[in-house]
C-alpha positions as CSV (number, residue, x, y, z in Angstrom):
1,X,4.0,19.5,-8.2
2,X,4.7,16.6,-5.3
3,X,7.9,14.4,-5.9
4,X,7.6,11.0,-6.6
5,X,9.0,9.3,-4.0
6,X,10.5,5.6,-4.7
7,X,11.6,2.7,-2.5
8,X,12.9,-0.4,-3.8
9,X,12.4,-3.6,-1.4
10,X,15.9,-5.1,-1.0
11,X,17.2,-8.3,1.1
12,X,18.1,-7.9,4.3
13,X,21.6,-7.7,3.8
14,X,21.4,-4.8,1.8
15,X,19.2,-2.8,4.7
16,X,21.4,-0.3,5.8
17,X,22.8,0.5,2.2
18,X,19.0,1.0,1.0
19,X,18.8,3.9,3.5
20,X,21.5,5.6,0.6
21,X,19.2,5.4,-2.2
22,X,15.5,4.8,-0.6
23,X,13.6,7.8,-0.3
24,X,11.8,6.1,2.4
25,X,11.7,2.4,4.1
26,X,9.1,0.0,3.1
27,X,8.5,-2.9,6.2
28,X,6.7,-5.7,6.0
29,X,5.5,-6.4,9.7
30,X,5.4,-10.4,9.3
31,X,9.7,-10.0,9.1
32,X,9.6,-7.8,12.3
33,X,8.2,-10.9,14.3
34,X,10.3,-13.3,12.0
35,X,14.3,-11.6,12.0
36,X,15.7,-9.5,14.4
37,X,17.9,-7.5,12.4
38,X,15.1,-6.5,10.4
39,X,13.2,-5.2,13.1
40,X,16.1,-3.3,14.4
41,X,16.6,-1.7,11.6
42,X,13.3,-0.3,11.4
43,X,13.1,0.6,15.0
44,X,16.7,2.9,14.1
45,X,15.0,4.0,11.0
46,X,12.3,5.6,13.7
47,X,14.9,6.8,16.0
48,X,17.0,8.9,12.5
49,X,13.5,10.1,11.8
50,X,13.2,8.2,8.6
51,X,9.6,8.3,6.7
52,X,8.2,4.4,7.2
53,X,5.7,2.9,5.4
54,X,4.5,-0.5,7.1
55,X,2.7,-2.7,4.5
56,X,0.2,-5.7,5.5
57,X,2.3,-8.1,4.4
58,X,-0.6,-9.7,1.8
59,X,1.6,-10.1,-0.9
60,X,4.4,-12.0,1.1
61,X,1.9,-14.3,2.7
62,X,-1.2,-14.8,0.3
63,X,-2.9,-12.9,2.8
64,X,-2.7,-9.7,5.0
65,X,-0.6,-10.1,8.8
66,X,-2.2,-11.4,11.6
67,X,-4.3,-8.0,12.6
68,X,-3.4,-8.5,16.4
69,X,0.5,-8.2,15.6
70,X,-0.2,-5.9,13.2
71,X,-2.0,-3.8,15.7
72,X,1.0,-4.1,17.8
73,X,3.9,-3.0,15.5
74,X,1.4,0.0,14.6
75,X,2.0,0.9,18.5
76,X,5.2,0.2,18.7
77,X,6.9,1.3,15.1
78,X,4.4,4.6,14.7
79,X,4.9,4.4,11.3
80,X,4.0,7.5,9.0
81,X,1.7,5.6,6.9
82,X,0.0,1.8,7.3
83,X,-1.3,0.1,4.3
84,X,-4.8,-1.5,5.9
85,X,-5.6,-5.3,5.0
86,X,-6.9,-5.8,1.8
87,X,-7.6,-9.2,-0.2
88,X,-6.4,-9.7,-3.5
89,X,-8.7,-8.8,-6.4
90,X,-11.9,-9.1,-3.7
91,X,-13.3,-5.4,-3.7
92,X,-16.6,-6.3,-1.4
93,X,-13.5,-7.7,1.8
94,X,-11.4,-4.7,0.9
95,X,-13.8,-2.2,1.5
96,X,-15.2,-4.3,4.8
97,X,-11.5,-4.0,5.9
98,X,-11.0,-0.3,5.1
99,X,-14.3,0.5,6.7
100,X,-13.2,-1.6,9.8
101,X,-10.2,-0.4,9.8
102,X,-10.5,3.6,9.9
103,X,-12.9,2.7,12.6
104,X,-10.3,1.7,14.8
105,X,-7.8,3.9,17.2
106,X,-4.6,5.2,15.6
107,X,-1.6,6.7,16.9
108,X,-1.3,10.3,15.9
109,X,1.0,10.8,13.4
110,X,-0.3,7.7,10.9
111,X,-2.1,7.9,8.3
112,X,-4.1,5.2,7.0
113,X,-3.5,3.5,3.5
114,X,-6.4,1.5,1.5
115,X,-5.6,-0.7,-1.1
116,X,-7.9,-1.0,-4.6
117,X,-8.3,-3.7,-5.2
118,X,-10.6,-5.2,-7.6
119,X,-12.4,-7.7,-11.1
120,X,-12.8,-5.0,-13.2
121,X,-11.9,-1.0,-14.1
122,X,-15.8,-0.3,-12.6
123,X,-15.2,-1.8,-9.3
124,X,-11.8,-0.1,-9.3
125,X,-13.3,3.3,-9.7
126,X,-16.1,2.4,-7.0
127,X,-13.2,1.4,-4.8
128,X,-10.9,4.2,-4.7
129,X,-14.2,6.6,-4.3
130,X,-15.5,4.4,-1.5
131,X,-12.3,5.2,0.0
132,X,-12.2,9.0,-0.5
133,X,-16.0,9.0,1.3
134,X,-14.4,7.3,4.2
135,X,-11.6,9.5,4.7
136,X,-8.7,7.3,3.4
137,X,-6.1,10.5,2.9
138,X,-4.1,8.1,0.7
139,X,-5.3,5.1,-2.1
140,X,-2.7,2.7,-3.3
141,X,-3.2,0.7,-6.6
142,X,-1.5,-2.8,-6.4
143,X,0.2,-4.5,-9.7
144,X,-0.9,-7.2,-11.3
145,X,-4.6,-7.4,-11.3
146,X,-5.9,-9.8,-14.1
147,X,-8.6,-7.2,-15.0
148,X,-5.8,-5.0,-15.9
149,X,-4.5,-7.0,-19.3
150,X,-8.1,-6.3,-20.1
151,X,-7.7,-2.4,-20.6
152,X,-4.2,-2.8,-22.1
153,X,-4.1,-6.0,-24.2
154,X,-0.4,-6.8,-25.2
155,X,1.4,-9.9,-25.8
156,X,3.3,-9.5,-22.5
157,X,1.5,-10.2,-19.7
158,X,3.5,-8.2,-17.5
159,X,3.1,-4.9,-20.0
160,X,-0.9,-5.8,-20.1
161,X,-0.7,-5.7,-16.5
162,X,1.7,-2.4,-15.7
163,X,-0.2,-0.1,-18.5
164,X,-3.4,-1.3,-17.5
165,X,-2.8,-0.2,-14.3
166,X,-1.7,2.9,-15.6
167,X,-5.5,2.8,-17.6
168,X,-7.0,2.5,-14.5
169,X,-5.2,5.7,-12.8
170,X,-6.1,7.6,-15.6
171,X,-9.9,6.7,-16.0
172,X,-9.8,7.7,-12.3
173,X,-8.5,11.1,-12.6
174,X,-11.0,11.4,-16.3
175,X,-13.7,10.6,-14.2
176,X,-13.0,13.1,-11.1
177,X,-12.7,10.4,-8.8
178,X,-8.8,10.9,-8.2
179,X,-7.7,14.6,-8.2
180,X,-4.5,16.3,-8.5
181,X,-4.7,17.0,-4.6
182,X,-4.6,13.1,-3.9
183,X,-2.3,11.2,-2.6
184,X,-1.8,8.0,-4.7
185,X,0.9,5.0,-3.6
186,X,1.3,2.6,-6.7
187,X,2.7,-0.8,-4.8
């Protein structure tokens, strides 16, 4: 059985606490070019041999990092995993992004992340298998897709939206597309 492993975004104030109860550290690249104590506490997170995940920054900025500096703080970082651009809810850019992306040079050492995204629990399933049959080691599932009050209709928006992601992971692994031996990030 693998561990769940949990990090919880915090302000930057609260940085070098978070290393206390973080199982690993979550950076968004836009705040390594923005605020110089963030960036050097990721670049000491590297040096204690910390596990980093570097996101795309989409959800911060409406849209994923500039890919040139995001290019650059894959080089420089090494992160152990990079979530890859996606576009919210748009499953034809994501998959042009993922397939553009794991065409591209990495550093050894970090693994690529793709990000379902998509209108509906069909093009979700497409999505994450798309993935799989180009290599992507590890899919992440994002919150709050509209699509997802659809498969769990609740009075709370925010319930619709966390159980019908849960839905969507589960019609996933009833349908063989996910399997036990996946790696799965729910962001």
């Amino acid at each position: 059985m693998r561990k769940i492993k949990i990090s919880h975004e915090v302000p930057i104030c609260l940085l070098e606490d978070s290393r206390k109860f973080n199982d690993y550290d979550f950076c968004l690249p836009h705040l390594m070019d923005e605020s110089p104590e963030y960036r050097d506490f990721f670049l000491e997170s590297k040096k204690q041999d910390r596990y980093i995940i570097m996101d795309n920054s989409l959800h911060e900025l409406g849209e994923a990092y500039d890919h040139k500096r995001l290019l650059h703080w894959i080089n420089e970082l090494l992160p152990d995993e990079f979530i890859v651009p996606d576009v919210w809810g748009d499953f034809n850019q994501s998959v042009r992004n993922a397939k553009t992306w794991m065409s591209m040079n990495f550093p050894k050492g970090v693994t690529r992340v793709a990000v379902v995204q998509a209108k509906n629990l069909g093009e979700a399933i497409s999505c994450a298998q798309i993935y799989k049959d180009l290599g992507y080691e590890k899919i992440a599932f994002t919150y709050g897709l509209p699509y997802y009050e659809s498969l769990f209709p609740h009075c709370s928006q925010s319930f619709a939206r966390i159980f019908g992601r849960i839905t969507t992971l589960n019609e996933a692994y009833k349908c063989g597309v996910l399997t036990d031996n996946d790696r799965v990030h729910l962001l």
